[in-house]
RODO-2510 file (C-alpha; in nm, 4 decimals, decimal comma):
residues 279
     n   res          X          Y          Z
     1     x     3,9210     5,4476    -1,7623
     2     x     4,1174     5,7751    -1,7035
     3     x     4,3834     5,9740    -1,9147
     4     x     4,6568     6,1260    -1,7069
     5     x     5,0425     6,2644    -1,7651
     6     x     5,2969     6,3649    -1,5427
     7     x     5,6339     6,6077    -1,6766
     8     x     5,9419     6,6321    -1,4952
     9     x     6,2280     6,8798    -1,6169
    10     x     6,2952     7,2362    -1,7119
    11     x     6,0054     7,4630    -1,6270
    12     x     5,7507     7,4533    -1,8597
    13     x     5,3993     7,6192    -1,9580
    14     x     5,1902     7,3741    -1,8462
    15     x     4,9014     7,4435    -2,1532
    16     x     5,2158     7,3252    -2,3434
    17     x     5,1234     6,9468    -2,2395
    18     x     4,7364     7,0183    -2,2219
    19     x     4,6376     7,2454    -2,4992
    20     x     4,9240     7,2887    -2,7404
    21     x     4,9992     6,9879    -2,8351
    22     x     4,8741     6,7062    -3,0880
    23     x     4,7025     6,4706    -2,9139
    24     x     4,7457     6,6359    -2,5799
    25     x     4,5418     6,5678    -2,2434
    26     x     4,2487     6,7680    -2,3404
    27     x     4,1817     6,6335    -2,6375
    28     x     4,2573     6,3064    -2,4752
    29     x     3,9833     6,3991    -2,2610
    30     x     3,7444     6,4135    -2,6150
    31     x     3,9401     6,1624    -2,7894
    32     x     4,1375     5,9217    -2,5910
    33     x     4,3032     5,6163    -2,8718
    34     x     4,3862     5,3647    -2,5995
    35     x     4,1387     5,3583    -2,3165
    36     x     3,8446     5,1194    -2,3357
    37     x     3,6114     5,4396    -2,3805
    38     x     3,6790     5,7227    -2,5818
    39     x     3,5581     6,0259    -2,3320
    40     x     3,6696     6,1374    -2,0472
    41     x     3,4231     6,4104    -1,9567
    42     x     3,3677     6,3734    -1,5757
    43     x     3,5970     6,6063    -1,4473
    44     x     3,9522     6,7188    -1,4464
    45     x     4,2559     6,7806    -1,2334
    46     x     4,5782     6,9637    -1,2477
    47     x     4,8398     6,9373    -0,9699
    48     x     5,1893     7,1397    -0,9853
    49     x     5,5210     7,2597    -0,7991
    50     x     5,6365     7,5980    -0,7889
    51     x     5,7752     7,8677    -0,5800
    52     x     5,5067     7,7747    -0,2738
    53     x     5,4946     7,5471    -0,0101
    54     x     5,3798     7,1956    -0,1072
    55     x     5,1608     7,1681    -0,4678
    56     x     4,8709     7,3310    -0,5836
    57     x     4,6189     7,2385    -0,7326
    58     x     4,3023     7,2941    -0,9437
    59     x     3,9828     7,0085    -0,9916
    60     x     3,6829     7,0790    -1,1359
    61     x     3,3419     6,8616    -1,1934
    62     x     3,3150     6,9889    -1,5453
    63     x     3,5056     6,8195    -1,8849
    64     x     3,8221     6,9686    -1,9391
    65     x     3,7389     7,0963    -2,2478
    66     x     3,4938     7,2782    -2,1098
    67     x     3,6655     7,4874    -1,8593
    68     x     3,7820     7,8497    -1,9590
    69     x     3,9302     7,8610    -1,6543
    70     x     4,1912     7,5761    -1,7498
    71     x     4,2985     7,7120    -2,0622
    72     x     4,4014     8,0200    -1,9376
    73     x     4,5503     7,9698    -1,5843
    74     x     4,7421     7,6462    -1,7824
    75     x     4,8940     7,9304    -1,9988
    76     x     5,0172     8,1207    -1,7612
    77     x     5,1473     7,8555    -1,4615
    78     x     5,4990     7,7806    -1,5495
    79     x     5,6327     7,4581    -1,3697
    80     x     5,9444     7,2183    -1,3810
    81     x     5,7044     6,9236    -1,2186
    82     x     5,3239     6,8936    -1,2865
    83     x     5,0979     6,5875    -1,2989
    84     x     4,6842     6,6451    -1,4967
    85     x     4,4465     6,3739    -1,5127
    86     x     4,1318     6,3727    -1,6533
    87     x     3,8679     6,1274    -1,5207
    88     x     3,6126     5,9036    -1,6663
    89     x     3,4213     5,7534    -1,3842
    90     x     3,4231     5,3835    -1,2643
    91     x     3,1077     5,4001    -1,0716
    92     x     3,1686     5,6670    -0,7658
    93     x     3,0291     5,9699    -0,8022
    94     x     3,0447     6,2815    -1,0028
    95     x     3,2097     6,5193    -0,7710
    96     x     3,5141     6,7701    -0,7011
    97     x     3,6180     6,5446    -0,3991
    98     x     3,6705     6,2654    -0,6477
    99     x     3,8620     6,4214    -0,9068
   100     x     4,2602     6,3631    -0,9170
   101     x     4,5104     6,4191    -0,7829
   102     x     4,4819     6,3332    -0,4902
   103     x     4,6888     6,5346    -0,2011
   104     x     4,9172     6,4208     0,1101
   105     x     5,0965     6,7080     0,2237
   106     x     5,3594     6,7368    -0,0481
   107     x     5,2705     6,4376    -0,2215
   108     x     5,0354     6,4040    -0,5019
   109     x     4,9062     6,0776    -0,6604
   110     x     4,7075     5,9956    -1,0102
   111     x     4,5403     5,6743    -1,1177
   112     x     4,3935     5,5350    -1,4177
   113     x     4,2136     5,1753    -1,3496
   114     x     4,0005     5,0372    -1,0530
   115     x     3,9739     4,8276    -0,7992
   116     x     3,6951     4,5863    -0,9583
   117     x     3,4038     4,5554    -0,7305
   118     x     3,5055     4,8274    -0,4540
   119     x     3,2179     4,8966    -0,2962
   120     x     3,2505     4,5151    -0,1252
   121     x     3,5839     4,5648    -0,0363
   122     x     3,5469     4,9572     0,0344
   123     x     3,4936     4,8844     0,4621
   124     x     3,7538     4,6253     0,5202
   125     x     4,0229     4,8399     0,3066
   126     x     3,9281     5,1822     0,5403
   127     x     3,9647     4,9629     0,8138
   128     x     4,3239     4,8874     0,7383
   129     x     4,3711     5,3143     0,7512
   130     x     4,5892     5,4163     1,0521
   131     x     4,2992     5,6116     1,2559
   132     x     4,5143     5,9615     1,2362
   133     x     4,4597     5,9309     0,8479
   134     x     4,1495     5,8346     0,8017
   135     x     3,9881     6,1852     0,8586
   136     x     4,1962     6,2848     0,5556
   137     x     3,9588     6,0962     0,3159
   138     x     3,7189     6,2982     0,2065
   139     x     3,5631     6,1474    -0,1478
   140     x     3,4016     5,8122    -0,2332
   141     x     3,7072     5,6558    -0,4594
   142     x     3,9098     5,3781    -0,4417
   143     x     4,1909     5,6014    -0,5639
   144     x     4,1750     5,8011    -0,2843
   145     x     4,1563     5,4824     0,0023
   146     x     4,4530     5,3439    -0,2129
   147     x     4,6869     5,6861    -0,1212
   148     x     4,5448     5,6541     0,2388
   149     x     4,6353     5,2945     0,2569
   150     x     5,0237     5,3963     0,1330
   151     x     5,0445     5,6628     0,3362
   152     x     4,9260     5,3705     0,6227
   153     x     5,2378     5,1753     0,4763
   154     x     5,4918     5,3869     0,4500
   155     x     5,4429     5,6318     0,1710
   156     x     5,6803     5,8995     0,2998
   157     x     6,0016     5,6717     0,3117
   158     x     5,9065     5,3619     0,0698
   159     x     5,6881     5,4988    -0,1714
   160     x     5,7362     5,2090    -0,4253
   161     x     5,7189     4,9725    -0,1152
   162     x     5,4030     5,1409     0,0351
   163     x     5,2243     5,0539    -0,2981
   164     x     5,3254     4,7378    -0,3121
   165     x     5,1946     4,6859     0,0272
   166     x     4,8636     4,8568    -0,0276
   167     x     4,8169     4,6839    -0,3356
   168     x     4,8787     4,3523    -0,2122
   169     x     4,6146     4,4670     0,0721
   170     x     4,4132     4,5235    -0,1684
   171     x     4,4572     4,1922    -0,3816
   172     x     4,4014     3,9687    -0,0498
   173     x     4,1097     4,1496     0,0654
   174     x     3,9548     4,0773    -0,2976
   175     x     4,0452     3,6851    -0,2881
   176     x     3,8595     3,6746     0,0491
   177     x     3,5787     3,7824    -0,0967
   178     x     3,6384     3,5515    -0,4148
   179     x     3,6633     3,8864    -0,6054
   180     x     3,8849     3,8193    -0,9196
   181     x     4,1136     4,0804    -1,1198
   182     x     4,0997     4,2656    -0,8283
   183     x     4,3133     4,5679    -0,9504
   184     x     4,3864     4,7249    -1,2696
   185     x     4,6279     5,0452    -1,2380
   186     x     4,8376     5,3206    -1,4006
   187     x     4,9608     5,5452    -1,0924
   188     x     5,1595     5,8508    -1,1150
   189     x     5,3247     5,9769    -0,7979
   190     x     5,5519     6,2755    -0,6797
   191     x     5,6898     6,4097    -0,3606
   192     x     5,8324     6,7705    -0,5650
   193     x     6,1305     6,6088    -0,6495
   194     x     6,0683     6,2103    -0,7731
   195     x     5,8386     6,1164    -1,0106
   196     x     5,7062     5,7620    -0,9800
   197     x     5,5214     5,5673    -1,2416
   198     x     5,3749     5,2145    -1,1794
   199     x     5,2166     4,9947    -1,4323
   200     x     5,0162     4,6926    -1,2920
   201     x     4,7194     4,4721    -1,3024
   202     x     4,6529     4,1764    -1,1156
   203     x     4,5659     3,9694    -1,4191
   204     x     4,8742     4,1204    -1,5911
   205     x     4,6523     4,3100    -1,8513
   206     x     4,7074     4,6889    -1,6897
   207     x     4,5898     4,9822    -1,8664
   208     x     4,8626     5,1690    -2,0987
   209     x     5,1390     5,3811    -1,9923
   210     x     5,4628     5,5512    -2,1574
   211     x     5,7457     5,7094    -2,0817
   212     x     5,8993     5,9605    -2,3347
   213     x     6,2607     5,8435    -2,4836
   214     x     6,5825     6,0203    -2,3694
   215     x     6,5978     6,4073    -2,5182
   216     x     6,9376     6,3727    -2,6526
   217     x     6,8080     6,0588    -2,9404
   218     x     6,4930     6,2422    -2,9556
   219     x     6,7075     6,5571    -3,0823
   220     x     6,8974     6,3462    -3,2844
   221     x     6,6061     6,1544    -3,4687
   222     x     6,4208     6,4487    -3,5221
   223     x     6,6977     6,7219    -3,5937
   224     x     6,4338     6,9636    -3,8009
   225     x     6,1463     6,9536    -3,5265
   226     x     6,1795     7,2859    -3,3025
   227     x     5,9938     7,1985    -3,0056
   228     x     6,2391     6,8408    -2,9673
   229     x     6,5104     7,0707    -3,0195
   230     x     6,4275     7,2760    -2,6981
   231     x     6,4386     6,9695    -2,4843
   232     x     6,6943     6,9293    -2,2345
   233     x     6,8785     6,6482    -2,0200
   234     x     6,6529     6,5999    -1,7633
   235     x     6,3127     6,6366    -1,9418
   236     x     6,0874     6,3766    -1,9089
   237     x     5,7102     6,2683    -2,0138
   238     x     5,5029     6,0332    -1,8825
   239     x     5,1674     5,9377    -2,0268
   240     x     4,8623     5,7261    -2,0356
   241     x     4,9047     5,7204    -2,4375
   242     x     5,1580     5,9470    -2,6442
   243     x     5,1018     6,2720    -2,7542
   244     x     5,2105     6,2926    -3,0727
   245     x     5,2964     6,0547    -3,3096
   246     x     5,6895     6,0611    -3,3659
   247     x     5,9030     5,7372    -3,4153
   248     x     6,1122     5,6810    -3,1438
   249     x     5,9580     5,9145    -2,9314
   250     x     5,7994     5,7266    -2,7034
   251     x     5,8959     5,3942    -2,4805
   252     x     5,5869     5,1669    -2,3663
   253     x     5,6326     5,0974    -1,9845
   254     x     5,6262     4,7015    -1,9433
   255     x     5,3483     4,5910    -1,6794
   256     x     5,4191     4,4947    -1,3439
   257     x     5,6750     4,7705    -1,3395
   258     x     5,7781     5,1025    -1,1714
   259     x     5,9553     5,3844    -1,3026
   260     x     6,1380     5,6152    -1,0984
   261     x     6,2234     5,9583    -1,2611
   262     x     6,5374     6,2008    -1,0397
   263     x     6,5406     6,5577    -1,0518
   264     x     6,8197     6,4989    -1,3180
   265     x     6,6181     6,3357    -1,6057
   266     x     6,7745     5,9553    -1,5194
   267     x     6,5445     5,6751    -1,5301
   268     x     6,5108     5,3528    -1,3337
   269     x     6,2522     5,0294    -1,4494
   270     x     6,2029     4,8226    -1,1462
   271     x     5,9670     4,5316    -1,1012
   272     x     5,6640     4,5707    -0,9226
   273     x     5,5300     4,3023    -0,6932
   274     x     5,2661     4,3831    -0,4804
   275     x     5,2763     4,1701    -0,1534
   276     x     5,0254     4,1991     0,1527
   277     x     5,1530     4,4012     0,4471
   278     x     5,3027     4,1736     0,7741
   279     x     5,0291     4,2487     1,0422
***
């Protein structure tokens, strides 16, 4: 299983999240509490919005910890909305077209799970691509058919509805093969401006996910912690496991749900039923 996080708010160093912090995503990568393994060493990505057109991005085949490069471009990008993700490999190879996020024009998506025995289900799911996206797949992973298949379903005006219908895709594809526990997620997703968080698992047991509590209580619980006290309004954190260890810091997304985060710092639980697409 993967480590990833996702911030949405004021501009912020992004080595701030990665490096400088506790338990951060690096030495999550090392160290990870809450994922079934505790490394995360085959490869890294880093996905952000600034003053260009669309994200950018940076993946590497290499551990994040290992990268020089990382630390000190992550020092120096500044962003109000930037998604990392380092990657521990379900079976597809060890390569840069593999590592996360993955990219649709402005939108960039980060997963944490699988899709249990993909490579029987990996034809009839690329099947189900519309034809003018399928030459947009480059990698072997099911992460990347799984953006492919939203995009299919309507990523750019449903995005909450285009998982749910690639998901449930997914999930009836697997029960005609007699495939069970077909998916087990944690996906980030962002257009720029939205952040989207989904927690699911079709056997209800999803990897972990969290969403960081509202700045003004965290202020006011921790009134002698600097950093807390720099927070604004509309800052928010989402993570595969928390960073550091504060009470009250941190809100454990339920599974089978979505989050959606607005450029303003609200935040919106919804359920999350995936349901196979009409044909």
């Amino acid at each position: 299983m993967c480590r990833w996080m996702a911030w949405s708010g004021q501009p912020l160093r992004i080595a701030e999240l990665l490096f400088n912090t506790e338990h951060g995503l690096v030495d999550q990568s090392r160290h990870a509490r809450l994922a079934t393994e505790p490394t995360n060493g085959d490869g890294f990505g880093l996905g952000w919005y600034g003053t260009g057109i669309g994200p950018g991005a940076y993946r590497r085949v290499v551990p994040a910890w290992a990268d020089a490069n990382l630390r000190h471009l992550s020092a120096h990008i500044e962003s109000p909305l930037f998604m990392a993700h380092v990657r521990a490999s379900s079976g597809s190879v060890v390569q840069e077209s593999n590592c996360h996020p993955f990219q649709h024009g402005r939108w960039l998506l980060v997963h944490n799970g699988q899709i249990n025995d993909f490579h029987t289900l990996r034809r009839d799911l690329m099947l189900a691509v519309a034809p003018e996206r399928f030459a947009e797949i480059v990698g072997s992973t099911d992460t990347e058919v799984l953006l492919a298949l939203a995009v299919t379903y309507g990523l750019e005006h449903d995005p909450l509805g285009a998982l749910e219908r690639a998901i449930g895709l997914v999930e009836a594809e697997a029960r005609r093969h007699g495939i069970e526990h077909a998916v087990q997620a944690t996906i980030g997703l962002s257009d720029g401006e939205r952040l989207w968080a989904v927690r699911y698992a079709t056997d209800a047991a999803p990897p972990s996910l969290f969403v960081s509590a509202d700045a003004e209580a965290l202020r006011q619980l921790h009134p002698d912690n600097p950093r807390l006290q720099q927070l604004r309004h509309d800052d928010r954190l989402v993570v595969s496991e928390p960073l550091v260890d504060l009470p009250g810091a941190w809100h454990e997304v339920n599974p089978s749900t979505a989050l959606v985060v607005t450029p303003d710092g609200g935040l919106d639980h919804r359920p999350f039923h995936p349901q196979p697409p009409s044909r």
